[in-house]
N, C-alpha and C positions, 0 to 999 in steps of 0.2 A: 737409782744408778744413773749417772748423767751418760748423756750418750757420746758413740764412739766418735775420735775423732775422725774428721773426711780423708780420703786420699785426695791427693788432689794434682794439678799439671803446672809445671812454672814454665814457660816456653820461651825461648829467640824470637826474633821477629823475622832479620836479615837471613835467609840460606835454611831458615826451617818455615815459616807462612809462606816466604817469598823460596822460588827459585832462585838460580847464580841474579847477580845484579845486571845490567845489561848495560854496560860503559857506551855503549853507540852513541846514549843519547847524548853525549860531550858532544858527540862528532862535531856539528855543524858551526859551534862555537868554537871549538878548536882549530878549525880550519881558517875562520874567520880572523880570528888573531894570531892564525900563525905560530902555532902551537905543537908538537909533537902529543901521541896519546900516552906514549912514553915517561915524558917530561911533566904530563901534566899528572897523571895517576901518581907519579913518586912524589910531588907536594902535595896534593890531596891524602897522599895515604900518609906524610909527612905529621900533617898536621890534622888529623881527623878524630885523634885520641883528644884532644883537647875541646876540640868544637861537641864533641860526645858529651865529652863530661859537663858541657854550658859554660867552661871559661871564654869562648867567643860567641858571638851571635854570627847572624850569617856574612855579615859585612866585613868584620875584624878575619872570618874564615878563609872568604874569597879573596881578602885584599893579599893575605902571606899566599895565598896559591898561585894568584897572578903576577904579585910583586916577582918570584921568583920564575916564574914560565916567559913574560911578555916583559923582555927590557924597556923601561922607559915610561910603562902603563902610570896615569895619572889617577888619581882618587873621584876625580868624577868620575872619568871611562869605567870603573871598578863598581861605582856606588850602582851607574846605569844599569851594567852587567847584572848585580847581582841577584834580581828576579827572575831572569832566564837560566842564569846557573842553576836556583834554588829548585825551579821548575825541571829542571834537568834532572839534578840529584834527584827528585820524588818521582819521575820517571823512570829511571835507574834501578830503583829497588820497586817499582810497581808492577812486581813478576809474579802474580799470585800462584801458590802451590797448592792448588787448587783438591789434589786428593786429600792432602793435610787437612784442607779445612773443612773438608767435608767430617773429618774421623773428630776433629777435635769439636765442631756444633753437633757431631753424637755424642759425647760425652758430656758436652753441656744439658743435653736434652737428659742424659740419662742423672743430672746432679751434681755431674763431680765440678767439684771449684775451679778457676781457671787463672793464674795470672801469667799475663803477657811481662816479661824480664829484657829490656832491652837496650844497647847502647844505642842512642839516638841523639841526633840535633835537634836544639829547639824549633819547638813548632810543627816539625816532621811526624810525630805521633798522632797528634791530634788531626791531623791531615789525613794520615792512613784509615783512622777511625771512621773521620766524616766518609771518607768514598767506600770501607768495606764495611758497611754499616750492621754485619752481623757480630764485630766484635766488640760493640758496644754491649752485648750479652756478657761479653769478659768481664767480672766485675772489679779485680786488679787490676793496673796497667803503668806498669814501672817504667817509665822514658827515662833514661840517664840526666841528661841534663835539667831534668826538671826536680833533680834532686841533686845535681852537683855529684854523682858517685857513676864510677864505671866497671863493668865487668872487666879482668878477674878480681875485682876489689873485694876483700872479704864484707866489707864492708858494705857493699850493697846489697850481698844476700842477707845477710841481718837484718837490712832495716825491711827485706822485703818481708820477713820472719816476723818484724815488729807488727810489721802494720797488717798481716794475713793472721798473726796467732798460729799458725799451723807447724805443723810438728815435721821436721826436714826428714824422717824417715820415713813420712808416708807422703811426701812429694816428691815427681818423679821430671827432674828436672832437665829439660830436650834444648841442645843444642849446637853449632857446630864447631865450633872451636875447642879444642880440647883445655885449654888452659882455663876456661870459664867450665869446664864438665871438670876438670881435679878441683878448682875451688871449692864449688860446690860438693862434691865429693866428703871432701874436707869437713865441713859444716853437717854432714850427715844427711845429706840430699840423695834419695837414690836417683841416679844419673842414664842417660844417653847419649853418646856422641850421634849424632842425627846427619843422614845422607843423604837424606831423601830417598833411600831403597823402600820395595814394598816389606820389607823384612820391620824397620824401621816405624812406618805404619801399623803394622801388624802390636809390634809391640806397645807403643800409645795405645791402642784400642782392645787390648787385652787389659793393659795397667786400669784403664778405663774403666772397664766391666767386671774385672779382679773382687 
């Protein structure tokens, strides 16, 4: 009789490992060039869908954020910028949810399979990897752009389906956005919209041990 299959966790990266994001760290650059947080958040969030899915790299990213925020900004000023941007952004979401990760390296501990599901820009994943070095234990790790597909695409939860073999009703898919928890849904993932409550933990670490 072959054995059963595993239950297993698909997870967000952004607002379920990490806390809110912490846009402060713009600040300093914002100020610099004379910028609103305002002005600058609605082109970044303008064009973020895209830099997710890897049709920009970080250059082509920050040039449309700045073109539009700093009149007159030249492509060298842009090119300079755009290592302290980049360093900004991975400061920005480096707000570890520290309970979470505790519940979810028990469940690793105790077998259950693990894949990290995430809209990211290039190079941004592998980054979080190298500094939180216990999710290198993760042995899935879906970056968006490293495969050109973005949540709520159905299509990324398929290919994550392709490449894990796992069976979407006994994976319990955590995240906070609701349009990527009805996709999934959809595809027959049992689902969490995820808040960060202790309610929320509770449930991971039950699905867990289940």
């Amino acid at each position: 009789m072959p054995a059963p299959a595993p239950k297993a966790l698909a997870l967000d990266f952004g607002k379920v490992l990490t806390t809110s994001p912490d846009y402060t760290t713009y600040a300093a650059l914002q100020k610099r060039l004379g910028v609103s947080a305002q002005a600058f958040g609605e082109a970044w969030a303008r064009h973020r869908h895209e830099y997710d899915r890897g049709r920009h790299d970080a250059l082509a990213f920050w040039s449309l954020v700045l073109d539009e925020t700093v009149p007159g900004i030249d492509a060298q000023t842009v090119q300079t910028l755009v290592p302290e941007l980049t360093d900004a952004d991975f400061a920005c979401w480096d707000q570890p949810r520290w309970d979470f990760h505790r519940v979810v390296q028990a469940a690793l501990d105790d077998g259950v399979p693990a894949a990290i599901v995430s809209n990211m820009p290039p190079r941004l994943g592998p980054r979080f990897v190298a500094k939180w070095s216990w999710l290198q234990r993760i042995p899935y790790r879906f970056f968006s752009a490293e495969i050109g597909l973005v949540k709520p695409d159905e299509a990324f939860y398929r290919h994550v389906l392709e490449r894990t073999g796992w069976d979407p009703g006994l994976v319990l898919f955590v995240d906070d956005l609701p349009a990527n928890v009805e996709a999934a849904a959809r595809l027959g993932f049992q689902t969490l919209l995820f808040t960060g409550s202790d309610e929320d933990l509770d449930t991971v670490a039950r699905w867990a041990r289940s």
